[in-house]
C-alpha positions as CSV (number, residue, x, y, z in Angstrom):
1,X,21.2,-25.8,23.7
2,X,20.9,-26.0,19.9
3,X,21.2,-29.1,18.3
4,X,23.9,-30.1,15.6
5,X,20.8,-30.9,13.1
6,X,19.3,-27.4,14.1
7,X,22.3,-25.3,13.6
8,X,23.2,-27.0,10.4
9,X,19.6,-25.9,9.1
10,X,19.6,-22.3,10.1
11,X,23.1,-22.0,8.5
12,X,21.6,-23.8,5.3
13,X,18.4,-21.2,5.6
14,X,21.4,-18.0,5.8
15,X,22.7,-19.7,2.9
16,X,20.4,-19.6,0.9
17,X,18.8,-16.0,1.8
18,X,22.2,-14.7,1.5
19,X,23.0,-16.1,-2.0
20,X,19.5,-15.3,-3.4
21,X,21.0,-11.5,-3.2
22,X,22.7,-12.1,-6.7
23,X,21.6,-15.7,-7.8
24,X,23.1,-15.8,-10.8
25,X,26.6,-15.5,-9.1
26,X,25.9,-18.0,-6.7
27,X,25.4,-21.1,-8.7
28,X,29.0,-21.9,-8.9
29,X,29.8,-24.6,-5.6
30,X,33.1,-21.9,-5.4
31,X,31.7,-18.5,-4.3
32,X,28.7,-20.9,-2.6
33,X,31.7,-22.2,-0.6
34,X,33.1,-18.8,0.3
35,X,29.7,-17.4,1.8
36,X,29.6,-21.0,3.7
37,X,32.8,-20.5,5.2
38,X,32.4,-17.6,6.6
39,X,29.3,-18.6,8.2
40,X,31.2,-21.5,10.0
41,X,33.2,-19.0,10.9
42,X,31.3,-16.6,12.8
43,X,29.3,-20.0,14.2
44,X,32.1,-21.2,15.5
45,X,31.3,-21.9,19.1
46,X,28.2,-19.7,19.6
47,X,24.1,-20.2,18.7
48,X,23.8,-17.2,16.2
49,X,20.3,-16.6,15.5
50,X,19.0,-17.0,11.8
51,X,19.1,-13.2,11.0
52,X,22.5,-12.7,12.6
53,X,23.5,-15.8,10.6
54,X,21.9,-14.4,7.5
55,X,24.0,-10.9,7.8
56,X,27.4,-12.9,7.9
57,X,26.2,-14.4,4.7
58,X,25.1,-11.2,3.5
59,X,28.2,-9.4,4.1
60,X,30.0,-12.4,2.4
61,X,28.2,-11.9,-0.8
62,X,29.1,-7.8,-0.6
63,X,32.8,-9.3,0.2
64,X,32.7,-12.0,-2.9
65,X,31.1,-9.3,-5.1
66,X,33.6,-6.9,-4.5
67,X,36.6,-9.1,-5.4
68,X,35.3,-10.3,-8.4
69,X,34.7,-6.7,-9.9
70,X,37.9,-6.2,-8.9
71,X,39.3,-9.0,-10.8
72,X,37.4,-7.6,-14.1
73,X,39.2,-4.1,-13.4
């Protein structure tokens, strides 16, 4: 069993590899919040490994990125 401390960290570490995809969107706590959310989400209940983890936040980004060229259109 993973510990609360441990599973806090590896969401922190997909957090950060996921936003590092477009860093200069990702300075804003906002959009940081969206990509965090949705890795509470998907950790919800299970022990996701750091990559798995890391895809969630990856896909979250794609999402985020999306929307806001959307917005602009």
């Amino acid at each position: 069993m993973i510990l609360i401390n441990e599973r806090s960290k590896e969401m922190e570490r997909a957090l950060e590899r996921a936003c590092a995809l477009k860093p200069e969107l990702f300075v804003q706590h906002e959009w940081r919040s969206f990509v965090a959310q949705r890795l509470m989400e998907a950790a919800r209940g299970k022990s996701l490994p750091l990559d798995d983890l890391t895809e969630v936040g990856r896909k979250a980004v794609v999402d985020l990125a999306s929307q806001i060229v959307q917005r602009r259109t």
